[in-house]
N, CA, C and O atoms as CSV, one atom per row, in Angstrom:
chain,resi,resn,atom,element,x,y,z
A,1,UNK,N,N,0.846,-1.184,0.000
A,1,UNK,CA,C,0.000,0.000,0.000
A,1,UNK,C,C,0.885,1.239,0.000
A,1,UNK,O,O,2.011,1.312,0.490
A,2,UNK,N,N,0.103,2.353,-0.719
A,2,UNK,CA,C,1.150,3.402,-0.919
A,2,UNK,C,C,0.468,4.528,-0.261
A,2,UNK,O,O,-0.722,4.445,-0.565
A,3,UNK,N,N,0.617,5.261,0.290
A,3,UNK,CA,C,0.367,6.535,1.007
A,3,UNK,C,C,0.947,7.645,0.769
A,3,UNK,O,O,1.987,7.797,1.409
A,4,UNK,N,N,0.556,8.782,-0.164
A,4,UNK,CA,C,1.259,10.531,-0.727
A,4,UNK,C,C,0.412,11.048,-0.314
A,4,UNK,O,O,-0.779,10.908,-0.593
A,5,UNK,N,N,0.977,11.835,0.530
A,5,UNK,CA,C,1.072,13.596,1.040
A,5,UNK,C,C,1.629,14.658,0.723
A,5,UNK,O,O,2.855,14.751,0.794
A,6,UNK,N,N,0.832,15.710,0.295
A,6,UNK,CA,C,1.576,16.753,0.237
A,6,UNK,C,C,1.515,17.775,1.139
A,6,UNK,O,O,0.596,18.578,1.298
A,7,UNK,N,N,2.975,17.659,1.953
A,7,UNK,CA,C,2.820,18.486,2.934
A,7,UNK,C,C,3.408,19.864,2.345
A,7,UNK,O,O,2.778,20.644,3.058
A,8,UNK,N,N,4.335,20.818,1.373
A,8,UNK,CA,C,4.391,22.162,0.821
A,8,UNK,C,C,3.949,21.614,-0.786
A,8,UNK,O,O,3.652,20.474,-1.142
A,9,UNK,N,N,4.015,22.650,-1.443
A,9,UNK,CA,C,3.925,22.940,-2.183
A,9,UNK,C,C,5.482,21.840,-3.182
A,9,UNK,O,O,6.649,21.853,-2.789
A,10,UNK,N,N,5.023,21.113,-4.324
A,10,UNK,CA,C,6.217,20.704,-4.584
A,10,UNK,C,C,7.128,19.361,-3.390
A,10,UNK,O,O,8.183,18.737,-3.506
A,11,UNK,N,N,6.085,19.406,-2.355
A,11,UNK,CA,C,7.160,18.762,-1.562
A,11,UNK,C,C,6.113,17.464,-1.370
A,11,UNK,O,O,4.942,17.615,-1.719
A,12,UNK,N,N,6.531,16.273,-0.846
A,12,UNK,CA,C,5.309,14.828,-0.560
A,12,UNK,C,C,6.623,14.238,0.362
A,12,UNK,O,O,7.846,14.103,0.411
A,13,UNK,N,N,5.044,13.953,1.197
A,13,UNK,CA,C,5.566,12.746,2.383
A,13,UNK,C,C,4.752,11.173,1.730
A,13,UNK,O,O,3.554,10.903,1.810
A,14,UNK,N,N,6.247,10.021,0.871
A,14,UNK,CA,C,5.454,9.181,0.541
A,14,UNK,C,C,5.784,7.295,1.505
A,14,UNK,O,O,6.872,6.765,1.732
A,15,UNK,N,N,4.710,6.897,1.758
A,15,UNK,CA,C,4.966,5.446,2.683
A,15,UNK,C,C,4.686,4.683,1.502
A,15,UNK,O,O,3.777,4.839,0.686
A,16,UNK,N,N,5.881,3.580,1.548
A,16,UNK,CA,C,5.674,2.845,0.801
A,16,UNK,C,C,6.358,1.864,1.223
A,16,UNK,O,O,7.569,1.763,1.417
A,17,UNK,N,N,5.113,0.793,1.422
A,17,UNK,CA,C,6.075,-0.591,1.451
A,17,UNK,C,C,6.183,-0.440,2.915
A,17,UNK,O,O,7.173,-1.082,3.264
A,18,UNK,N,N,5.441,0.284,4.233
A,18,UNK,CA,C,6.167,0.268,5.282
A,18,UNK,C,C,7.584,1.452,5.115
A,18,UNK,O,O,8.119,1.619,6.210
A,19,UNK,N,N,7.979,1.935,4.434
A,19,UNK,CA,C,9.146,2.793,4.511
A,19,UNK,C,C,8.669,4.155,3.842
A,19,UNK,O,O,7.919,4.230,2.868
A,20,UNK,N,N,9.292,5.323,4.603
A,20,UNK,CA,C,9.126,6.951,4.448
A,20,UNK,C,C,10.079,7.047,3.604
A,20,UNK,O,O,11.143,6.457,3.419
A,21,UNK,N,N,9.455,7.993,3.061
A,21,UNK,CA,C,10.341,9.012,1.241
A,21,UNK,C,C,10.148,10.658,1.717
A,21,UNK,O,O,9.098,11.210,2.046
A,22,UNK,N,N,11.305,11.148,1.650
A,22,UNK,CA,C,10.746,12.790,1.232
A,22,UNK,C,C,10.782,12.943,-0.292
A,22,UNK,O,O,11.902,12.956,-0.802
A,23,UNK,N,N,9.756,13.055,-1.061
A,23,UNK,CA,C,10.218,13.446,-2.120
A,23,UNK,C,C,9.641,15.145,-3.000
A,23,UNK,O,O,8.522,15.657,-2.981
A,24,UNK,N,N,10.675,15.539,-3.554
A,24,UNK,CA,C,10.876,16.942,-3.515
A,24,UNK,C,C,10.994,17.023,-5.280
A,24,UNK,O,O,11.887,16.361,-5.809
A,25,UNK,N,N,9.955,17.949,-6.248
A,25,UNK,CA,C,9.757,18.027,-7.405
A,25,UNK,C,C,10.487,19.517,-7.998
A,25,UNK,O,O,10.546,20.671,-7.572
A,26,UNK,N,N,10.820,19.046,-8.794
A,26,UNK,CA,C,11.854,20.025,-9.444
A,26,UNK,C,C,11.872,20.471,-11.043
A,26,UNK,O,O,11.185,19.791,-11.805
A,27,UNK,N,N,12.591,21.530,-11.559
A,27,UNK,CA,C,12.041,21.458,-13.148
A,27,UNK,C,C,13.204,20.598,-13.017
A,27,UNK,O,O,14.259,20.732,-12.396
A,28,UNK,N,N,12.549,19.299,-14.072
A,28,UNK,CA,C,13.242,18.482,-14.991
A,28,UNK,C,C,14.096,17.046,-13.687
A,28,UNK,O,O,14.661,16.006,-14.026
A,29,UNK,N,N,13.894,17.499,-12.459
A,29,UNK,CA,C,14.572,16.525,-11.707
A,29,UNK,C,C,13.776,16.464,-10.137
A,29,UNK,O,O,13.060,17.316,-9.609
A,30,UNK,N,N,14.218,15.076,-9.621
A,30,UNK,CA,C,13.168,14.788,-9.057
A,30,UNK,C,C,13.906,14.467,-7.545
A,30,UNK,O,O,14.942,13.854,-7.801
A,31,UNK,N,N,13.786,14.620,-6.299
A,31,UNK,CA,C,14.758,14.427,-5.236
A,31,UNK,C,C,13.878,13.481,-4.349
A,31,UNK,O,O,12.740,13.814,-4.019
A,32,UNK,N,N,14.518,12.127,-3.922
A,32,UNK,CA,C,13.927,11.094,-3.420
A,32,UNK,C,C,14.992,11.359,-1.856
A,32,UNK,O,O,16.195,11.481,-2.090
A,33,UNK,N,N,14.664,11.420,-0.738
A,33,UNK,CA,C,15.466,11.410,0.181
A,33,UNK,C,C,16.691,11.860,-0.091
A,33,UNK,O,O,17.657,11.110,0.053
A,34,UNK,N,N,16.842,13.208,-0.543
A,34,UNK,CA,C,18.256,14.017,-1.197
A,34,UNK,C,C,18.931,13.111,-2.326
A,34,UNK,O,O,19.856,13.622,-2.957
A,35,UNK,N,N,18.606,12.025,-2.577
A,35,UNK,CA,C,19.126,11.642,-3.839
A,35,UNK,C,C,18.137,12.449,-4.940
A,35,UNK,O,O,16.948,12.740,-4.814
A,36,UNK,N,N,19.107,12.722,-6.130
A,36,UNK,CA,C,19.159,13.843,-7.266
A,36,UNK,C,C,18.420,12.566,-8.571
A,36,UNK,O,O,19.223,11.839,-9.156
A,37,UNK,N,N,17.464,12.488,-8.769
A,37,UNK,CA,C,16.861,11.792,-10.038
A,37,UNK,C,C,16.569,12.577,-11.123
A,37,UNK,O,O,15.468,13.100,-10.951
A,38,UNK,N,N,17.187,12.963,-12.410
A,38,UNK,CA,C,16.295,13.347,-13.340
A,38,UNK,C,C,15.724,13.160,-14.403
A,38,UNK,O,O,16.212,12.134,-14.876
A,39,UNK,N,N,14.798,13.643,-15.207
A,39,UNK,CA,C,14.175,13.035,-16.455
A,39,UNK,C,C,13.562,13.922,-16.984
A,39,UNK,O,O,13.622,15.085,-16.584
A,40,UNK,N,N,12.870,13.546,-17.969
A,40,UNK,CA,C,12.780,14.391,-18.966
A,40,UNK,C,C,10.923,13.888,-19.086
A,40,UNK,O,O,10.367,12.805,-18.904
A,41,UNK,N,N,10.553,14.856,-19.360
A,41,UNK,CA,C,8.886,14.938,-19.781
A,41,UNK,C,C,8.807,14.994,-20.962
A,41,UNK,O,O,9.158,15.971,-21.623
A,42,UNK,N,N,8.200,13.663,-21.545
A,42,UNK,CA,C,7.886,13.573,-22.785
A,42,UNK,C,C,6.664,13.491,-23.458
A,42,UNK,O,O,6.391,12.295,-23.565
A,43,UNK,N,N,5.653,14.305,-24.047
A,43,UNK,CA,C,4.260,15.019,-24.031
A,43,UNK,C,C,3.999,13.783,-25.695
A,43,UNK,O,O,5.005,13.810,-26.403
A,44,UNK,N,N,3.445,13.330,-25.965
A,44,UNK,CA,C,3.322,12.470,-27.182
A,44,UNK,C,C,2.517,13.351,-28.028
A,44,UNK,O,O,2.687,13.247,-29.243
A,45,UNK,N,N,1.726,14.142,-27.619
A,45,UNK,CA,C,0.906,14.917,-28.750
A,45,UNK,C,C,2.203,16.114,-29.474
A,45,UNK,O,O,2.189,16.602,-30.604
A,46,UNK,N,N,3.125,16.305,-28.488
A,46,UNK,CA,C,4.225,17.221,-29.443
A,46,UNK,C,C,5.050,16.370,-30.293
A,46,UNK,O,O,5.850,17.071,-30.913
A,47,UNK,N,N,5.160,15.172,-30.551
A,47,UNK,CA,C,5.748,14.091,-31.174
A,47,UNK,C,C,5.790,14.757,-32.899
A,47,UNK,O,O,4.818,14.972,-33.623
A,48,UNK,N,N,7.118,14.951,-33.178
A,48,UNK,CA,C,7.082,15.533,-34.208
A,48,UNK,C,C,7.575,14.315,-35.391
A,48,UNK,O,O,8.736,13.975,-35.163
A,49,UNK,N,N,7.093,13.742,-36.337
A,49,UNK,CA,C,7.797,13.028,-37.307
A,49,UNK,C,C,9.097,13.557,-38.124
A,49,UNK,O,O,9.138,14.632,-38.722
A,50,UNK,N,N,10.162,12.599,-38.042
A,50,UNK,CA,C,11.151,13.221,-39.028
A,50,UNK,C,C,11.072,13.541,-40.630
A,50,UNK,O,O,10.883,12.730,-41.537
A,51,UNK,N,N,11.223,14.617,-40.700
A,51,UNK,CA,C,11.213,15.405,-42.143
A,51,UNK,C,C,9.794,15.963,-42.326
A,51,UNK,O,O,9.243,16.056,-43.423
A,52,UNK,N,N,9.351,16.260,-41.366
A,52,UNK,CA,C,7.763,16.673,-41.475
A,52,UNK,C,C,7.699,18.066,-41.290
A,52,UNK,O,O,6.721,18.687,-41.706
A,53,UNK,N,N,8.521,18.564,-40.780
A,53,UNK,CA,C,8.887,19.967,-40.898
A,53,UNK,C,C,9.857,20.873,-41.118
A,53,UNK,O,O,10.682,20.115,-40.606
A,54,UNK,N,N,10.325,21.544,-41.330
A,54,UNK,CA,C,11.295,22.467,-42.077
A,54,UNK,C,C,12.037,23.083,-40.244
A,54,UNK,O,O,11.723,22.950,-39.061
A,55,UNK,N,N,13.435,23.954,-41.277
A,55,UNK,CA,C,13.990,24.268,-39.589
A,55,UNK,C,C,13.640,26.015,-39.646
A,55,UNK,O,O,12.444,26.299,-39.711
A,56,UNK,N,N,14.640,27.164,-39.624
A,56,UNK,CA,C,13.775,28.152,-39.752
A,56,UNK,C,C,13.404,29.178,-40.667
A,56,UNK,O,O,12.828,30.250,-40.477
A,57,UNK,N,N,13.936,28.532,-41.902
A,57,UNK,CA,C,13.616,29.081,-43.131
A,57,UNK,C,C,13.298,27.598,-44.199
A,57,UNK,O,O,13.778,26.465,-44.203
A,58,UNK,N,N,12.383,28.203,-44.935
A,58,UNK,CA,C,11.743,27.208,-46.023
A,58,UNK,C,C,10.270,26.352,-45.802
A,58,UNK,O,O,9.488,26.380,-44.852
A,59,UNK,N,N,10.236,25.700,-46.888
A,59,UNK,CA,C,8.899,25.236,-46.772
A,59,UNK,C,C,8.673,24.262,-45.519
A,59,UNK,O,O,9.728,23.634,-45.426
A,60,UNK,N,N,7.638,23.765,-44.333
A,60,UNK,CA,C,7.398,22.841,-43.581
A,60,UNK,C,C,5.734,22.534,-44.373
A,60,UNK,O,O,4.774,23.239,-44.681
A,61,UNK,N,N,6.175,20.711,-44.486
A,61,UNK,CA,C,4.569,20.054,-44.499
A,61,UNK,C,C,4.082,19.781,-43.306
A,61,UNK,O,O,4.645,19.456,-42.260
A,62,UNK,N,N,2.755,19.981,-43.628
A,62,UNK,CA,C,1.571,19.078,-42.675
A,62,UNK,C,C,1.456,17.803,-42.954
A,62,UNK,O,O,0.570,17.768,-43.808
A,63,UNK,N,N,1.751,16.925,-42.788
A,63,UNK,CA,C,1.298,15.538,-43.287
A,63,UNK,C,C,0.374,14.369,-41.979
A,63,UNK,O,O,0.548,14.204,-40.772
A,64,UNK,N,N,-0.625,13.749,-43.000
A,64,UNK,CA,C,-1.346,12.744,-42.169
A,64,UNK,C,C,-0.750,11.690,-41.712
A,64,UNK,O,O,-0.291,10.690,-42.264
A,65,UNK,N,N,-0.847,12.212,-40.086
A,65,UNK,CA,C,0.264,10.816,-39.183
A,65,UNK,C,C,-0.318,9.354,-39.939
A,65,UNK,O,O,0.403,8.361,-40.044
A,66,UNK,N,N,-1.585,9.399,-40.386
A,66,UNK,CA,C,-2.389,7.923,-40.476
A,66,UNK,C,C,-3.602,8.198,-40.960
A,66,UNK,O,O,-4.320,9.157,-40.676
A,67,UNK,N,N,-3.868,7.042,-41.939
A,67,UNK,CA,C,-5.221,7.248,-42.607
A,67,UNK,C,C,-6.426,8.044,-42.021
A,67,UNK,O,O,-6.216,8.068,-40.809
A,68,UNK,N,N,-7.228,8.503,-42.206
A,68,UNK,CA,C,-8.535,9.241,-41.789
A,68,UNK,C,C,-9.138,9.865,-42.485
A,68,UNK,O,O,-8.960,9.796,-43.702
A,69,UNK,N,N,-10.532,11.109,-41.628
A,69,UNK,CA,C,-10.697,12.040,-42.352
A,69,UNK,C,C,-10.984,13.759,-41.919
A,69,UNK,O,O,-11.571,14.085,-40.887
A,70,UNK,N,N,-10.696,14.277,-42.458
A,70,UNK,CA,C,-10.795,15.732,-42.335
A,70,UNK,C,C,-11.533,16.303,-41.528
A,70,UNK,O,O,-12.417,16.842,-42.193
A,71,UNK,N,N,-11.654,16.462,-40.657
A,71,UNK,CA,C,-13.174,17.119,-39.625
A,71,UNK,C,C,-13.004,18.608,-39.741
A,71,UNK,O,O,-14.044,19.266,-39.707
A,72,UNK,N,N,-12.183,19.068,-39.836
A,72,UNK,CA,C,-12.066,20.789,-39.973
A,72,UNK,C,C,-10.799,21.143,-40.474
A,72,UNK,O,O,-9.757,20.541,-40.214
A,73,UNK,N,N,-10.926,22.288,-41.311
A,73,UNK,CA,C,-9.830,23.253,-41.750
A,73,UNK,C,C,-9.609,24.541,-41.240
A,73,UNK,O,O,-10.189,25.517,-41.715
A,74,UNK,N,N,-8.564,24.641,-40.015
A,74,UNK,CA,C,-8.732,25.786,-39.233
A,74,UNK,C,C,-8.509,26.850,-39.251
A,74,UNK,O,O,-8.951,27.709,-38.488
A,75,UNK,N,N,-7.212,27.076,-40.819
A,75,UNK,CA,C,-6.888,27.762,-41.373
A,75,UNK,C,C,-7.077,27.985,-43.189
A,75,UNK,O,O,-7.494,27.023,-43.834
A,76,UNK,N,N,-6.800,29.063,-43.778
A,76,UNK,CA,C,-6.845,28.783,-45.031
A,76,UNK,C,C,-5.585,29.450,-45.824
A,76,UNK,O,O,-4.585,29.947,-45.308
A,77,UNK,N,N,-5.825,29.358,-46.913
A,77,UNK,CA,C,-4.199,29.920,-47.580
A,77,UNK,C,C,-4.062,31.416,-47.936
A,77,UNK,O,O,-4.708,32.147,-48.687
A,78,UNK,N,N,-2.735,31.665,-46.937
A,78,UNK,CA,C,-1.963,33.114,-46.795
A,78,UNK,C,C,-2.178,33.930,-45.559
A,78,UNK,O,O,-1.700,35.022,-45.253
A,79,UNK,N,N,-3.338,32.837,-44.666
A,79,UNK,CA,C,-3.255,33.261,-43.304
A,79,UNK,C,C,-1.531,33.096,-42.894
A,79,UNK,O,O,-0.704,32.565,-43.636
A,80,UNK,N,N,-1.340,33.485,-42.004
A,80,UNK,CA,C,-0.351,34.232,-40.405
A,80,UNK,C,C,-0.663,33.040,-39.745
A,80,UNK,O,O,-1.837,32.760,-39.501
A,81,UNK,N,N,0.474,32.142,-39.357
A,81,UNK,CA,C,0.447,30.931,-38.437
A,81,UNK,C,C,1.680,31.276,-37.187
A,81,UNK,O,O,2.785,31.761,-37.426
A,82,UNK,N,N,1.164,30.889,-35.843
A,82,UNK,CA,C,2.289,30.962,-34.722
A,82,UNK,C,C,2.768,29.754,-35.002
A,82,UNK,O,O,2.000,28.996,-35.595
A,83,UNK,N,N,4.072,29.287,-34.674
A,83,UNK,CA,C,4.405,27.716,-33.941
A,83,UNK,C,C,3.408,27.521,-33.049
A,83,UNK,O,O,2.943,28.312,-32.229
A,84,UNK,N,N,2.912,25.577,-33.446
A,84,UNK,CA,C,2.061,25.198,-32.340
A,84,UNK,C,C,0.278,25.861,-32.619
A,84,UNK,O,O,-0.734,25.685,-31.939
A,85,UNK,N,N,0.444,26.472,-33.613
A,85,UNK,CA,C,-1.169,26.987,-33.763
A,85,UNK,C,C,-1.948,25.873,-34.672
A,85,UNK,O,O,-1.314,25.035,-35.313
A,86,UNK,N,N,-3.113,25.923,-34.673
A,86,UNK,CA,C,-4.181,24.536,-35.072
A,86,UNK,C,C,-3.982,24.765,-36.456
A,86,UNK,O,O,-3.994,25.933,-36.845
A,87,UNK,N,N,-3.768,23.671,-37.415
A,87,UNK,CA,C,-3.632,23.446,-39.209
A,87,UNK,C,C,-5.557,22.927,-39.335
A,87,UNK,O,O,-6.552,23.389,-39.893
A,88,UNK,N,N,-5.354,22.155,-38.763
A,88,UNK,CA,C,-6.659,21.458,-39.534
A,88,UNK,C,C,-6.996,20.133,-38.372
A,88,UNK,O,O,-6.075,20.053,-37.560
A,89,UNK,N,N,-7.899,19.293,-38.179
A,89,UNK,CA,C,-8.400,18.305,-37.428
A,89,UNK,C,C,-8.486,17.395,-38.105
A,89,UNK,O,O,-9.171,17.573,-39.112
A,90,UNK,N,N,-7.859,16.008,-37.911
A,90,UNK,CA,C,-8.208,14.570,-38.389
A,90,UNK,C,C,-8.661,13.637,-37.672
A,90,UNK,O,O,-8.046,13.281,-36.666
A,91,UNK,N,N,-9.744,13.101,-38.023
A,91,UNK,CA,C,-10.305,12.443,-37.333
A,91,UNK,C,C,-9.537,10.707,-37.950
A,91,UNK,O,O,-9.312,10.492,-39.141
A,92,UNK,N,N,-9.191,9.441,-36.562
A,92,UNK,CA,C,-8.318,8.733,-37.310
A,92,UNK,C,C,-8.940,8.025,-35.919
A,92,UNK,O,O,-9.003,8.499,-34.785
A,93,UNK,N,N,-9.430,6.554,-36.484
A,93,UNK,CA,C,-9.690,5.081,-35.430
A,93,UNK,C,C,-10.505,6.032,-34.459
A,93,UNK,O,O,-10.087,5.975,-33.303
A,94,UNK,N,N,-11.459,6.803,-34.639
A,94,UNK,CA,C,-12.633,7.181,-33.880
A,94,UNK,C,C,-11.751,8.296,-32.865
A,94,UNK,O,O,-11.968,8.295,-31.653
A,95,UNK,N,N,-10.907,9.083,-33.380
A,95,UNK,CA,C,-9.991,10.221,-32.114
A,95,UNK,C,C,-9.968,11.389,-33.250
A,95,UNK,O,O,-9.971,11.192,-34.465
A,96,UNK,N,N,-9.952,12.294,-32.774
A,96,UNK,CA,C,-9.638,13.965,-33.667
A,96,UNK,C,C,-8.062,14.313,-32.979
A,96,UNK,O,O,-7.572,14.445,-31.857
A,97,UNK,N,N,-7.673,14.362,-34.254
A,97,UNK,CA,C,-6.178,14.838,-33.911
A,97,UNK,C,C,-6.025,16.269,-34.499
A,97,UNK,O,O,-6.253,16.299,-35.708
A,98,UNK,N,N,-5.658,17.591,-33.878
A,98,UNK,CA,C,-5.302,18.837,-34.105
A,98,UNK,C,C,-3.530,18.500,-34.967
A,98,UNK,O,O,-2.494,18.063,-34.465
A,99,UNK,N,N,-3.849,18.950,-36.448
A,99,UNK,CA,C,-2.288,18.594,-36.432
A,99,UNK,C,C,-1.869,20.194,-36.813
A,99,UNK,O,O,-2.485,20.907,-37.605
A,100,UNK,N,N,-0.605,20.587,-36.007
A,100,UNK,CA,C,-0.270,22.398,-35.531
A,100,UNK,C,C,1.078,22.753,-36.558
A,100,UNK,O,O,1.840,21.832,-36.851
A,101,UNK,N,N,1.241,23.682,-36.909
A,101,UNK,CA,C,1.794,24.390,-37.278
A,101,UNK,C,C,3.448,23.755,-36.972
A,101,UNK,O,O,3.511,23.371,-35.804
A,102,UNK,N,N,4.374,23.618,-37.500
A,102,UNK,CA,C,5.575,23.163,-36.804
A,102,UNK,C,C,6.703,24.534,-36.648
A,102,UNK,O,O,7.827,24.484,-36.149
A,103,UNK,N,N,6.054,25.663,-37.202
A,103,UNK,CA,C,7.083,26.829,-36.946
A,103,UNK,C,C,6.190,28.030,-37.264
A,103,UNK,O,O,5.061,27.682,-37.610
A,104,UNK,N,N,6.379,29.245,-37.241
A,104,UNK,CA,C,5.945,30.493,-37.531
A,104,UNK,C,C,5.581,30.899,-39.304
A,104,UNK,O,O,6.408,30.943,-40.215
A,105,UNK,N,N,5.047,30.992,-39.337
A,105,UNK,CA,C,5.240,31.558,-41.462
A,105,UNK,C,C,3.687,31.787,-41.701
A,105,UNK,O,O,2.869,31.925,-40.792
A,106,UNK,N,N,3.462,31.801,-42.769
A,106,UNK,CA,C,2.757,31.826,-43.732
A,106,UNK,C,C,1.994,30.777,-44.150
A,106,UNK,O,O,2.658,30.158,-44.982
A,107,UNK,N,N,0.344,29.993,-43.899
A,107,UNK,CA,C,0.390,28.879,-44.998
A,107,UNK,C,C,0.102,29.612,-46.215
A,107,UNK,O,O,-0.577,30.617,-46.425
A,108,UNK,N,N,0.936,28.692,-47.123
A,108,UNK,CA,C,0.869,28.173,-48.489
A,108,UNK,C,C,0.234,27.515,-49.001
A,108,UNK,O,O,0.177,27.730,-50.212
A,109,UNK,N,N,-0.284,26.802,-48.674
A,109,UNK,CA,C,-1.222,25.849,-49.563
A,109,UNK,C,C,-2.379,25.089,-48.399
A,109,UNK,O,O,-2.137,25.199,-47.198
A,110,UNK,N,N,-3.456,24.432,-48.806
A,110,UNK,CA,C,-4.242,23.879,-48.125
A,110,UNK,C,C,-4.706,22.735,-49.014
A,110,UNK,O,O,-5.038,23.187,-50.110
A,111,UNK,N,N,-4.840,21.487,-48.941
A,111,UNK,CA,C,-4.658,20.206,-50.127
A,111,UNK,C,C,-6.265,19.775,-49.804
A,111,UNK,O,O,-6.947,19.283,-50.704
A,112,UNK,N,N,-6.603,19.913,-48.969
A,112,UNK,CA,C,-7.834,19.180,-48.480
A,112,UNK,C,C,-9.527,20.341,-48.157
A,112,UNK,O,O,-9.799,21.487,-48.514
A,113,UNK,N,N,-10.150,19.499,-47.496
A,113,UNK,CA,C,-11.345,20.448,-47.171
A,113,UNK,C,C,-12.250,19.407,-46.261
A,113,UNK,O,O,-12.357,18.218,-46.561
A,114,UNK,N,N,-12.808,19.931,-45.255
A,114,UNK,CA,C,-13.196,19.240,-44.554
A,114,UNK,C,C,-14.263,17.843,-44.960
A,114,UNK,O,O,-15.089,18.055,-45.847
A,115,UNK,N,N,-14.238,16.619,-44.396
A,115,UNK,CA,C,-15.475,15.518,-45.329
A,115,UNK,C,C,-14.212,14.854,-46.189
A,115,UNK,O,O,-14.329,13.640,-46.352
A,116,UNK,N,N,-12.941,15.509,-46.802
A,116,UNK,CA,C,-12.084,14.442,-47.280
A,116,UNK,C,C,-10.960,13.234,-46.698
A,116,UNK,O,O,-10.077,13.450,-45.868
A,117,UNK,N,N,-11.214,12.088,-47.283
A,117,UNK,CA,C,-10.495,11.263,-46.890
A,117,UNK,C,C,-9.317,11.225,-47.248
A,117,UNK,O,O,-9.188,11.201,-48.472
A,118,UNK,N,N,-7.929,11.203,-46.376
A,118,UNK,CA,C,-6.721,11.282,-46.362
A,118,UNK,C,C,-6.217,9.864,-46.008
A,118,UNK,O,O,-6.871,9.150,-45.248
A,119,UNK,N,N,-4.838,9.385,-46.663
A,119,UNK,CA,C,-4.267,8.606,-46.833
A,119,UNK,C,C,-2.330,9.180,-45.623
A,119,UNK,O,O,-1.613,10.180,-45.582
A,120,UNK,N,N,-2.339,8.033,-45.039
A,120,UNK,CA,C,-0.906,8.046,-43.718
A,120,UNK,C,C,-0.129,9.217,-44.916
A,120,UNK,O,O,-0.358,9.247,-46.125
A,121,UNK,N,N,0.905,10.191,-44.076
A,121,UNK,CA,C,1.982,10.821,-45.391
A,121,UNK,C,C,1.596,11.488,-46.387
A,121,UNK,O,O,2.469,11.831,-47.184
A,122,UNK,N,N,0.070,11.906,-46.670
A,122,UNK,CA,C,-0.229,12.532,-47.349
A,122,UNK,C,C,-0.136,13.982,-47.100
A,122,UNK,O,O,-0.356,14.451,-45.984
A,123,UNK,N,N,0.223,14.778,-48.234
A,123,UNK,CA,C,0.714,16.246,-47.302
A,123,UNK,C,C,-0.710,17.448,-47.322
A,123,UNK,O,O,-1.222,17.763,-48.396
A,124,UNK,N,N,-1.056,17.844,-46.393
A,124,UNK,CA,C,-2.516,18.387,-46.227
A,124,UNK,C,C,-2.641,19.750,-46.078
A,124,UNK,O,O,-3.676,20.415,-46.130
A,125,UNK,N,N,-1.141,20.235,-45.827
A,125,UNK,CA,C,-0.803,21.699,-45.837
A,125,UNK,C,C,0.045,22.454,-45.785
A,125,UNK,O,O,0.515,22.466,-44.647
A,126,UNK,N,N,0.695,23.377,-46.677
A,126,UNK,CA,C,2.022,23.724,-46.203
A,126,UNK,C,C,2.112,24.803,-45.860
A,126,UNK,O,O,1.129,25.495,-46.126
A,127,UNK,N,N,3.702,25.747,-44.856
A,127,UNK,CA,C,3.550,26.551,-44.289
A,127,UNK,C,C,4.809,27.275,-44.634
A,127,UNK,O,O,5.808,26.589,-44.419
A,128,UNK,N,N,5.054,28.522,-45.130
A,128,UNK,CA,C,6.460,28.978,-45.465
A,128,UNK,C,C,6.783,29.819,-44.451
A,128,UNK,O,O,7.885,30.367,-44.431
């Protein structure tokens, strides 16, 4: 049986197993009874595919992680895109996936329209 408390902010009193932990949260590292643990937070929706986007000049595609279809087009062509801002929605095995912008620019092109069916790697929008 496991037992967490948080007695401050950032800080937990944890029983486990019969035995006390201080453990103390940190950016990027984690302190178990003054031992120093760290790691890294890895978010899967920022999961970027290789060659799917450009670095900070030139063209970046949108491409479909996986078969589906189009549920919305959130942008259209020669709008102003931030990094991380919404391209368009795919709907894929019954889930809507937001697929975002991979840098700052311009889109360029828009391949699709909402109601169309897309094929994995197909490129659905680009952004200069």
């Amino acid at each position: 049986m496991t037992d967490i408390l948080e007695v401050e902010s950032g800080v937990y009193s944890v029983i486990f197993n019969g035995a006390s932990y201080e453990v103390r949260l940190g950016v990027g590292e984690i302190f178990i009874n003054g031992h120093r643990y760290p790691f890294e937070l890895i978010d899967p929706r920022q999961w970027k595919r290789p060659g799917s986007g450009a670095g900070i000049q030139g063209r970046a595609a949108i491409v479909a992680p996986m078969p589906g279809k189009i549920v919305r087009v959130l942008v259209a062509e020669g709008d102003p895109v931030e990094a991380g801002q919404g391209i368009l929605v795919v709907e894929a095995m019954k889930m809507q996936n937001e697929l975002k912008a991979p840098r700052a620019g311009r889109v360029t092109s828009v391949a699709v329209k909402a109601g169309d069916g897309v094929n994995a790697g197909a490129v659905l929008a680009t952004v200069e």
